[in-house]
PDB file of N, CA, C and O in Angstrom:
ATOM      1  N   UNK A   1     -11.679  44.871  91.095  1.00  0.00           N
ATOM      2  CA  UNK A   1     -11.779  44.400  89.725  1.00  0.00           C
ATOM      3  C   UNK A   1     -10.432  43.788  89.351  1.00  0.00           C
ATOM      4  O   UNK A   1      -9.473  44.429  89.782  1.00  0.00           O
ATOM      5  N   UNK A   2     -10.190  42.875  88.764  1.00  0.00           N
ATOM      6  CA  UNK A   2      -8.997  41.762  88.440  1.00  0.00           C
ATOM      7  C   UNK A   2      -8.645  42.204  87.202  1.00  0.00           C
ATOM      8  O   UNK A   2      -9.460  43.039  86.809  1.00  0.00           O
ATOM      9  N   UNK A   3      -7.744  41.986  86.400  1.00  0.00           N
ATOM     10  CA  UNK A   3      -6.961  42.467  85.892  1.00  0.00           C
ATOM     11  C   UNK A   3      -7.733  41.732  84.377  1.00  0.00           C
ATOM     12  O   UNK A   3      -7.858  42.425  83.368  1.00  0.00           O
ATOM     13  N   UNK A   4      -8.095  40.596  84.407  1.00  0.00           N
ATOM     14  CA  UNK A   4      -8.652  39.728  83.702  1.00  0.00           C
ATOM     15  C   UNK A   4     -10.429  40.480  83.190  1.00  0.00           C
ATOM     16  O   UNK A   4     -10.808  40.416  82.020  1.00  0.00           O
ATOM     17  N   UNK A   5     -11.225  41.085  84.224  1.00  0.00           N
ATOM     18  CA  UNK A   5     -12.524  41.376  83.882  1.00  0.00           C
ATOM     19  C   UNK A   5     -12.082  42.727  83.843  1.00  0.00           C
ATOM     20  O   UNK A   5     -13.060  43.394  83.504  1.00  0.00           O
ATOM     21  N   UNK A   6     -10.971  43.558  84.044  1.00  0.00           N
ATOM     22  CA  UNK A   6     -10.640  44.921  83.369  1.00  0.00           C
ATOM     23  C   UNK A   6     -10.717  45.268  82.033  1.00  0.00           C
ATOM     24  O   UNK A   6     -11.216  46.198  81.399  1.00  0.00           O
ATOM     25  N   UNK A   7      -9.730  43.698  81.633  1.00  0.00           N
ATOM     26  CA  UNK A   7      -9.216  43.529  79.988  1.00  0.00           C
ATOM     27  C   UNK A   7     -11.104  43.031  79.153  1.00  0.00           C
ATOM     28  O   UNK A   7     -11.641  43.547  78.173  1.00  0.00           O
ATOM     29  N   UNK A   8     -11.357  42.474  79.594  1.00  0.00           N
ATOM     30  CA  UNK A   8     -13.237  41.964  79.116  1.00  0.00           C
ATOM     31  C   UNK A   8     -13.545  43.329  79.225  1.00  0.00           C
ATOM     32  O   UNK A   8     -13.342  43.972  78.196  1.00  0.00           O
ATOM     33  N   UNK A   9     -13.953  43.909  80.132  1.00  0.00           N
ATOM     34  CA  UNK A   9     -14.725  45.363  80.060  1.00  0.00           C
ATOM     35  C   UNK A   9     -14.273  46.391  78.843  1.00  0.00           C
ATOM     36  O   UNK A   9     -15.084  46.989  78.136  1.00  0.00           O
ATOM     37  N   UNK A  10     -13.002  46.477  78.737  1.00  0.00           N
ATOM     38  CA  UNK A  10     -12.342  47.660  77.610  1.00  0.00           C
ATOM     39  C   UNK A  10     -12.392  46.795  76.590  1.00  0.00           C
ATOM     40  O   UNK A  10     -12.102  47.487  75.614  1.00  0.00           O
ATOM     41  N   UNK A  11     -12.590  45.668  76.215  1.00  0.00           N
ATOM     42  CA  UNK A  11     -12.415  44.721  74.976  1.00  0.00           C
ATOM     43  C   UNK A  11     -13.850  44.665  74.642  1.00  0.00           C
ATOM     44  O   UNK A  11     -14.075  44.505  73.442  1.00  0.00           O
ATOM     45  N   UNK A  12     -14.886  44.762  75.430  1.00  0.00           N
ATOM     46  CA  UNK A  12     -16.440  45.022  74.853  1.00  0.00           C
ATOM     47  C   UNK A  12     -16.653  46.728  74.369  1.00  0.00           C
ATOM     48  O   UNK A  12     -17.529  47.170  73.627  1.00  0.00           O
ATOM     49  N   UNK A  13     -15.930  47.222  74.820  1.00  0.00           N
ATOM     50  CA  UNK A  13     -16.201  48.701  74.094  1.00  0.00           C
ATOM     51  C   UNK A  13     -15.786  49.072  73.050  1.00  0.00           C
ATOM     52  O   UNK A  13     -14.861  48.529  72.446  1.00  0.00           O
ATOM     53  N   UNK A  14     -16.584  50.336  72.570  1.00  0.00           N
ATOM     54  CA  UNK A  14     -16.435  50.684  71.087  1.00  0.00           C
ATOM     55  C   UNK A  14     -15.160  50.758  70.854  1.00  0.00           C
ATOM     56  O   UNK A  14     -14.420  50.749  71.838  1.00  0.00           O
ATOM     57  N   UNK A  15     -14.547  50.852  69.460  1.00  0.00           N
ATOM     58  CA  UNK A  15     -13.261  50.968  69.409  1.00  0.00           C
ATOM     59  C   UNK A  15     -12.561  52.608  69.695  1.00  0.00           C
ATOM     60  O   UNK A  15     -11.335  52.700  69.758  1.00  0.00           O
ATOM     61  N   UNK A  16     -13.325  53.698  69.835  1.00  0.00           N
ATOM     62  CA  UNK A  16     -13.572  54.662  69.809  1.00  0.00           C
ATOM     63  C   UNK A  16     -13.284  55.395  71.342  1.00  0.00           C
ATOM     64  O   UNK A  16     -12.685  56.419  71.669  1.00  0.00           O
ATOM     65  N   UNK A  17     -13.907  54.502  71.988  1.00  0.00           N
ATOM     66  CA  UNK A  17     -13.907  54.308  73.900  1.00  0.00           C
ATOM     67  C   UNK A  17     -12.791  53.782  73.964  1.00  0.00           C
ATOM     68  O   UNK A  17     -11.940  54.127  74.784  1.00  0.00           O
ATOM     69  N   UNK A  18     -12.671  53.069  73.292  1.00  0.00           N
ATOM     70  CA  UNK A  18     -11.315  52.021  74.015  1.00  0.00           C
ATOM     71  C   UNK A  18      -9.604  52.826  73.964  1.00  0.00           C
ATOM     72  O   UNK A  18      -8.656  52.664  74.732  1.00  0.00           O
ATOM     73  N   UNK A  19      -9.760  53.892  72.476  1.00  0.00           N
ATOM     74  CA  UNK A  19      -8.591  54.931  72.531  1.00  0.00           C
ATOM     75  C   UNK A  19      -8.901  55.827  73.892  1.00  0.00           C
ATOM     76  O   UNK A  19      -7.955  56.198  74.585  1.00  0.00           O
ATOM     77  N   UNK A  20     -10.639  56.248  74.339  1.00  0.00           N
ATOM     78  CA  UNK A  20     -10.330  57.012  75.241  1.00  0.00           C
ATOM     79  C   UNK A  20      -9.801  56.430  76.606  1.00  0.00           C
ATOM     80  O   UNK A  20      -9.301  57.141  77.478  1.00  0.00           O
ATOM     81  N   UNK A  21      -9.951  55.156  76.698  1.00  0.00           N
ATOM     82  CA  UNK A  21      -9.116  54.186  77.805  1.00  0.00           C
ATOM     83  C   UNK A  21      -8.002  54.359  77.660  1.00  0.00           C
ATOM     84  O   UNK A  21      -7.387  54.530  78.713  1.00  0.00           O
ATOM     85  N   UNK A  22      -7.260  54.403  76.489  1.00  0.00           N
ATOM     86  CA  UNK A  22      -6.334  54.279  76.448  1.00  0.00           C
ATOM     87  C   UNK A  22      -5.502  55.798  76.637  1.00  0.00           C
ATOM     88  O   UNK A  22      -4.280  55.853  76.775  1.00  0.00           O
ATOM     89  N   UNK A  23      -6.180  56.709  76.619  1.00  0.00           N
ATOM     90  CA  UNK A  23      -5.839  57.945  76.772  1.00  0.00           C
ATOM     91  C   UNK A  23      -5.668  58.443  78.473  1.00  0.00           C
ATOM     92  O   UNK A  23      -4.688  58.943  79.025  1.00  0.00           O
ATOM     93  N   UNK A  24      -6.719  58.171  78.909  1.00  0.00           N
ATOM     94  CA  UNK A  24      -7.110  57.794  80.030  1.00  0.00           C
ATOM     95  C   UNK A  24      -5.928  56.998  80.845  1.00  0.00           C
ATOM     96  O   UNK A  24      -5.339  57.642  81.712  1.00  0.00           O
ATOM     97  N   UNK A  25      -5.644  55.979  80.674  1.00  0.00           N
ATOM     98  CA  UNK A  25      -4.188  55.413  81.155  1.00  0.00           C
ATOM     99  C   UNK A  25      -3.202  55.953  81.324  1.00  0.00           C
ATOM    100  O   UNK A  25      -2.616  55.890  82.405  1.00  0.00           O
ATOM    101  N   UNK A  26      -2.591  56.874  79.927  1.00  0.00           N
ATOM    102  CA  UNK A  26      -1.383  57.837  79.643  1.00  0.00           C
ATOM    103  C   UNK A  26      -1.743  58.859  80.839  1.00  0.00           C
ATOM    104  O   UNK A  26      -0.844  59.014  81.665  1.00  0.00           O
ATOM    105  N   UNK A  27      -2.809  59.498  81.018  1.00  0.00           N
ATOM    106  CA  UNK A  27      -2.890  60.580  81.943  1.00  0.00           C
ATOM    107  C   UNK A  27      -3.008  60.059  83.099  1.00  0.00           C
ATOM    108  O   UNK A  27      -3.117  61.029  83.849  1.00  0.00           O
ATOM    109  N   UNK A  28      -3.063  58.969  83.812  1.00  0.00           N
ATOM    110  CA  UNK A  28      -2.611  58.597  85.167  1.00  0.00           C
ATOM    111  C   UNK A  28      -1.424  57.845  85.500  1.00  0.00           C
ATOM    112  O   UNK A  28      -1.155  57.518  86.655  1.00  0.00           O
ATOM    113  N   UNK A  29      -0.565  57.512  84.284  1.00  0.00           N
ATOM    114  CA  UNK A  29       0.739  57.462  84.550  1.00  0.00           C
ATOM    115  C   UNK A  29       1.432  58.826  84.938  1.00  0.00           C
ATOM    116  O   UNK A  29       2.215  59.047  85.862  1.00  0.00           O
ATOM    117  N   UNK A  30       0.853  59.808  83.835  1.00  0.00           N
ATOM    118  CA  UNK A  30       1.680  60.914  83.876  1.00  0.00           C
ATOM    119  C   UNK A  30       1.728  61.647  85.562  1.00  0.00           C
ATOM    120  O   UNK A  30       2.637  62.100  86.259  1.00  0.00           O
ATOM    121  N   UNK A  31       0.088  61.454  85.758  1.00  0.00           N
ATOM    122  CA  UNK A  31      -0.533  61.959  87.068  1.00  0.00           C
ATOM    123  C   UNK A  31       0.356  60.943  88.290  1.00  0.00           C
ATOM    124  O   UNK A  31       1.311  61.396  88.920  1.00  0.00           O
ATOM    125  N   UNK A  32       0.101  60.253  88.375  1.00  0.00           N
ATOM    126  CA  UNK A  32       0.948  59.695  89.477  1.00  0.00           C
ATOM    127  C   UNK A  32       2.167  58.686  89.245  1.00  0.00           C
ATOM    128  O   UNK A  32       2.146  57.480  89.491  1.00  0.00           O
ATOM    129  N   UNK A  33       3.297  59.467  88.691  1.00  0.00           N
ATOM    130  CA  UNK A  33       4.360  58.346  87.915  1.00  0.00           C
ATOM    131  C   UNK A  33       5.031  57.768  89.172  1.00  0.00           C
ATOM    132  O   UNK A  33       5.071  58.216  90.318  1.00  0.00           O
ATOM    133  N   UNK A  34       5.628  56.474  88.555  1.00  0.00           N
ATOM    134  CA  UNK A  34       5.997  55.287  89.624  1.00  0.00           C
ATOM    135  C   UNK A  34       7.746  56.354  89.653  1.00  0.00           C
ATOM    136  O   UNK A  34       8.473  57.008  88.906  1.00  0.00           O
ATOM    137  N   UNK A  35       7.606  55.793  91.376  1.00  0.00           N
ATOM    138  CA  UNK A  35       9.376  55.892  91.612  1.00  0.00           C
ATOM    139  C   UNK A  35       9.363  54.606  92.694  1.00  0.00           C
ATOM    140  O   UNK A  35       8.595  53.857  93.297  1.00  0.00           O
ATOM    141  N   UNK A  36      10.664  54.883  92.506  1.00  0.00           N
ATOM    142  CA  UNK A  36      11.179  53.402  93.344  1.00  0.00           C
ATOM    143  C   UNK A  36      11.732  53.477  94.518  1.00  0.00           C
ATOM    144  O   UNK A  36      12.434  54.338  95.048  1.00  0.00           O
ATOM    145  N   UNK A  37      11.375  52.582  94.823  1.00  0.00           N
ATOM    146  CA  UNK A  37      11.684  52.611  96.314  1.00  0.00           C
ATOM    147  C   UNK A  37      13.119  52.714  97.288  1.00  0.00           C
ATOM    148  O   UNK A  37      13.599  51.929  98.106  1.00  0.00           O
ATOM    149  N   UNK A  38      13.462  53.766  96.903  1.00  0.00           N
ATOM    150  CA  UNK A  38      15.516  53.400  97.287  1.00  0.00           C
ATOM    151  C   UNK A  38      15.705  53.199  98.913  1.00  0.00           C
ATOM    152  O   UNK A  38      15.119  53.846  99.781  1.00  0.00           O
ATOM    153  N   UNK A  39      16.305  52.541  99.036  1.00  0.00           N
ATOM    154  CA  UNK A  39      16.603  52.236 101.087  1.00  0.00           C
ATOM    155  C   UNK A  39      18.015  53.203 101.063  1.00  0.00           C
ATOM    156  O   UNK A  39      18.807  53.146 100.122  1.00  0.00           O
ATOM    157  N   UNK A  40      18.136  53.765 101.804  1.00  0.00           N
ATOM    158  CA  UNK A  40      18.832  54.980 102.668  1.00  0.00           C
ATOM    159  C   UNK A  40      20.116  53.593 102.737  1.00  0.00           C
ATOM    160  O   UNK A  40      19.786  52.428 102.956  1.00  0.00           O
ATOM    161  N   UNK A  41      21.510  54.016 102.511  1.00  0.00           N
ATOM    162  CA  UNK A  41      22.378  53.317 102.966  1.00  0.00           C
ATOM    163  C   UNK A  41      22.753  53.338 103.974  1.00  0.00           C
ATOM    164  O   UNK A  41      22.428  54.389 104.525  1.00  0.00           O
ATOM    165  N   UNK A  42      23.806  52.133 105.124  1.00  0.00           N
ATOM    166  CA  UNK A  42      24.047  52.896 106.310  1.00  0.00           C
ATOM    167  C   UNK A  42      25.365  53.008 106.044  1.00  0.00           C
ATOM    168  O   UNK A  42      25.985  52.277 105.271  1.00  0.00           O
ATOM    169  N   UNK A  43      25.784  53.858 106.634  1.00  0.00           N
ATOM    170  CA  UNK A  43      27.247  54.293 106.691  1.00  0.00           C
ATOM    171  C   UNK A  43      27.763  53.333 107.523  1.00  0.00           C
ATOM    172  O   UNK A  43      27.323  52.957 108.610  1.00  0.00           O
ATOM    173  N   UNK A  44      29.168  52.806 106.655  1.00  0.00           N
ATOM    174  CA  UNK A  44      30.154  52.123 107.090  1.00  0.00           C
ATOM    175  C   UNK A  44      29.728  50.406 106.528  1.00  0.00           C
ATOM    176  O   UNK A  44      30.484  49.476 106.809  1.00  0.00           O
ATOM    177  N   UNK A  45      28.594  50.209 105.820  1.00  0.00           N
ATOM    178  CA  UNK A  45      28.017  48.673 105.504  1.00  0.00           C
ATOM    179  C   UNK A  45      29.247  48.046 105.179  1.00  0.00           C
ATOM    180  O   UNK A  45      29.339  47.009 105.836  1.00  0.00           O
ATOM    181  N   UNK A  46      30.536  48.283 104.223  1.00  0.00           N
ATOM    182  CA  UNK A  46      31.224  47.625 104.080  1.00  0.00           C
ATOM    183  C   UNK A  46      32.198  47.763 104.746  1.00  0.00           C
ATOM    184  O   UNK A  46      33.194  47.462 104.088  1.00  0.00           O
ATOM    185  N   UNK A  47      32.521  48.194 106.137  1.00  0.00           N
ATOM    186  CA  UNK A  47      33.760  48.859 106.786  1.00  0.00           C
ATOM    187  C   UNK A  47      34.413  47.336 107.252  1.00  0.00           C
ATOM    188  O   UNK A  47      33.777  46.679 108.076  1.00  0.00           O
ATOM    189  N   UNK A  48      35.729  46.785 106.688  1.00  0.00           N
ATOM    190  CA  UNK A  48      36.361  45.836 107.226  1.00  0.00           C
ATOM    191  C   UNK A  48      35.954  44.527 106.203  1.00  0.00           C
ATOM    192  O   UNK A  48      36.438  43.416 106.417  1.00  0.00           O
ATOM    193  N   UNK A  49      35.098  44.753 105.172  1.00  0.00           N
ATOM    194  CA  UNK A  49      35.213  44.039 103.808  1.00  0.00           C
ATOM    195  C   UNK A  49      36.221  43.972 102.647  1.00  0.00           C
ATOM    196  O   UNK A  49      36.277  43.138 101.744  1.00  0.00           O
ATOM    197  N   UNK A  50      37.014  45.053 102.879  1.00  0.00           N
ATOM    198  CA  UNK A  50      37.774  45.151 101.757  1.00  0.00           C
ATOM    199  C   UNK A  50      39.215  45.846 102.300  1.00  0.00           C
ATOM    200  O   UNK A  50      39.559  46.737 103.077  1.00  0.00           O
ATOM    201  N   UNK A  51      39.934  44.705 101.241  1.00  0.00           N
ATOM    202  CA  UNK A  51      41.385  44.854 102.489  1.00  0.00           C
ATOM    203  C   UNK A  51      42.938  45.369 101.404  1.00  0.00           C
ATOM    204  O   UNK A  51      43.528  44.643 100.604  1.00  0.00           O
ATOM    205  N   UNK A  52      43.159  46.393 101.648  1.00  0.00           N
ATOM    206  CA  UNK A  52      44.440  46.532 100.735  1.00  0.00           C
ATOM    207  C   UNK A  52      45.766  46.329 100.876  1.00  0.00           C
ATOM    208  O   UNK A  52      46.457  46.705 101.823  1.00  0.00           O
ATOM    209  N   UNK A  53      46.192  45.590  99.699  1.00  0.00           N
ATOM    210  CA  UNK A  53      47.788  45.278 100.801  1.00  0.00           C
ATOM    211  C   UNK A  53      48.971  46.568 101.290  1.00  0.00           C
ATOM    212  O   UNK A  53      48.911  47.791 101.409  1.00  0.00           O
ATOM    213  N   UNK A  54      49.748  45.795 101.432  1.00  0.00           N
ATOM    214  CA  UNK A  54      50.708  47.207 102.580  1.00  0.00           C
ATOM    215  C   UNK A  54      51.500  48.148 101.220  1.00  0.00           C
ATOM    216  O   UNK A  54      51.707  49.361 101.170  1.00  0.00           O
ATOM    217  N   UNK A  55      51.845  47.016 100.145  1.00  0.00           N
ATOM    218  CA  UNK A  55      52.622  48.042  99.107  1.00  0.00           C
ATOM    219  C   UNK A  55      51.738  48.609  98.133  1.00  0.00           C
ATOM    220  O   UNK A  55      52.174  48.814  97.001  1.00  0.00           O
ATOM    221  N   UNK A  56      50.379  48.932  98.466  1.00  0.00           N
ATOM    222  CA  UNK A  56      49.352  49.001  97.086  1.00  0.00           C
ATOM    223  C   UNK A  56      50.047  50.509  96.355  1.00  0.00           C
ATOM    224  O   UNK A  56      50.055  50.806  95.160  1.00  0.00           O
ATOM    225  N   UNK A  57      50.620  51.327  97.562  1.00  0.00           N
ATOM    226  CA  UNK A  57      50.673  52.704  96.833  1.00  0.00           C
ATOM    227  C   UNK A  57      51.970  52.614  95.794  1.00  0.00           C
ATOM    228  O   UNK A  57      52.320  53.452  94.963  1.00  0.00           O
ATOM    229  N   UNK A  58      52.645  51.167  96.149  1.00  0.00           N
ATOM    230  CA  UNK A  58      54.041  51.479  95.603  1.00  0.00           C
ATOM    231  C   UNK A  58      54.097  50.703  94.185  1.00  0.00           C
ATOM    232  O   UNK A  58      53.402  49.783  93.754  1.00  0.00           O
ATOM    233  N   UNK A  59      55.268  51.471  93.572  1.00  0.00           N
ATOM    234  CA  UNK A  59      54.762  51.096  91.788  1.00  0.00           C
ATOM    235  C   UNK A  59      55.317  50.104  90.947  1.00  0.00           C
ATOM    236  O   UNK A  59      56.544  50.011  90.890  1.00  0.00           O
ATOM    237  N   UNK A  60      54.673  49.429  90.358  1.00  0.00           N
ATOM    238  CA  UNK A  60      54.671  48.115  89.776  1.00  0.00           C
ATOM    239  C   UNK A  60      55.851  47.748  88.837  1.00  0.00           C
ATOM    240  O   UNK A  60      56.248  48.379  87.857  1.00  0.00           O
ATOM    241  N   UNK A  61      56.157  46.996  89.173  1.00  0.00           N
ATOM    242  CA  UNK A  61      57.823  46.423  88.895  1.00  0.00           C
ATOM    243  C   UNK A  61      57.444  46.530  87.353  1.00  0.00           C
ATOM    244  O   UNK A  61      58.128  47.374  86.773  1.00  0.00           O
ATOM    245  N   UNK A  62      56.643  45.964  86.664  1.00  0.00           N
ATOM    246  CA  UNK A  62      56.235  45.945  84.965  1.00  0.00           C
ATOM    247  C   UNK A  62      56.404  47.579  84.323  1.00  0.00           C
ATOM    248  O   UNK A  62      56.847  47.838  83.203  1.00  0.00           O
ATOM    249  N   UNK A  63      55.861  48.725  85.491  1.00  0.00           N
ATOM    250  CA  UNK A  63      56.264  49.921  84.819  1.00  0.00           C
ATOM    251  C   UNK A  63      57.180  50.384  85.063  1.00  0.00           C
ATOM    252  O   UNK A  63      57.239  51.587  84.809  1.00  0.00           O
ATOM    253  N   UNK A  64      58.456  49.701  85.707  1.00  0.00           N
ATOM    254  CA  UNK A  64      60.068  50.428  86.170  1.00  0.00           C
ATOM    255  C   UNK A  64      60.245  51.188  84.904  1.00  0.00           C
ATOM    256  O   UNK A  64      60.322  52.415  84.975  1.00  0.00           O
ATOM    257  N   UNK A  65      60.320  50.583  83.738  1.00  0.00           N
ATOM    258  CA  UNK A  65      61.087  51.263  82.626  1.00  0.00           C
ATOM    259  C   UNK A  65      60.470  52.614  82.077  1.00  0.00           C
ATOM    260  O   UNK A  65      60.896  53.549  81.399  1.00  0.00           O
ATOM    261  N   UNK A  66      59.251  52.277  82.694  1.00  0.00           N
ATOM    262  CA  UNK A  66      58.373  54.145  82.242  1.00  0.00           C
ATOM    263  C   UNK A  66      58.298  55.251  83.483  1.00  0.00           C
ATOM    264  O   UNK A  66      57.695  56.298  83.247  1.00  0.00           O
ATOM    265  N   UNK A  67      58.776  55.093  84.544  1.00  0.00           N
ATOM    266  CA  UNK A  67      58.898  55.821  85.387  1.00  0.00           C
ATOM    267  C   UNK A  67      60.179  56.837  85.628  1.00  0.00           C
ATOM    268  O   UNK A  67      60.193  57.593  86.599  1.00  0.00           O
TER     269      UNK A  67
END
């Protein structure tokens, strides 16, 4: 059934039916709620992407006077 003669079928029913459709919906979200699909990372994906220079640990001439 297409998504199009779903919406016709619940749109010919009473208005009465159509809350219980709609009730009906809420309880199979609840019943089978969506999760997503996460991919497993691999270890090391960025190993040799990112490069730090040689003085990174050493401290920045702008904060001499607060050190």
């Amino acid at each position: 059934m297409t998504t199009t003669s779903l919406q016709i079928e619940i749109n010919s029913l009473p208005l009465n039916l159509g809350q219980e459709v709609a009730d009906f919906v809420e309880f199979l979200k609840t019943k089978h709620p969506n999760k997503p699909n996460l991919k497993s990372r691999e270890f090391g994906y960025a190993k040799g992407k990112i490069k730090l220079s040689d003085d990174f640990d050493e401290p920045l001439e702008m904060f001499a006077d607060y050190i």
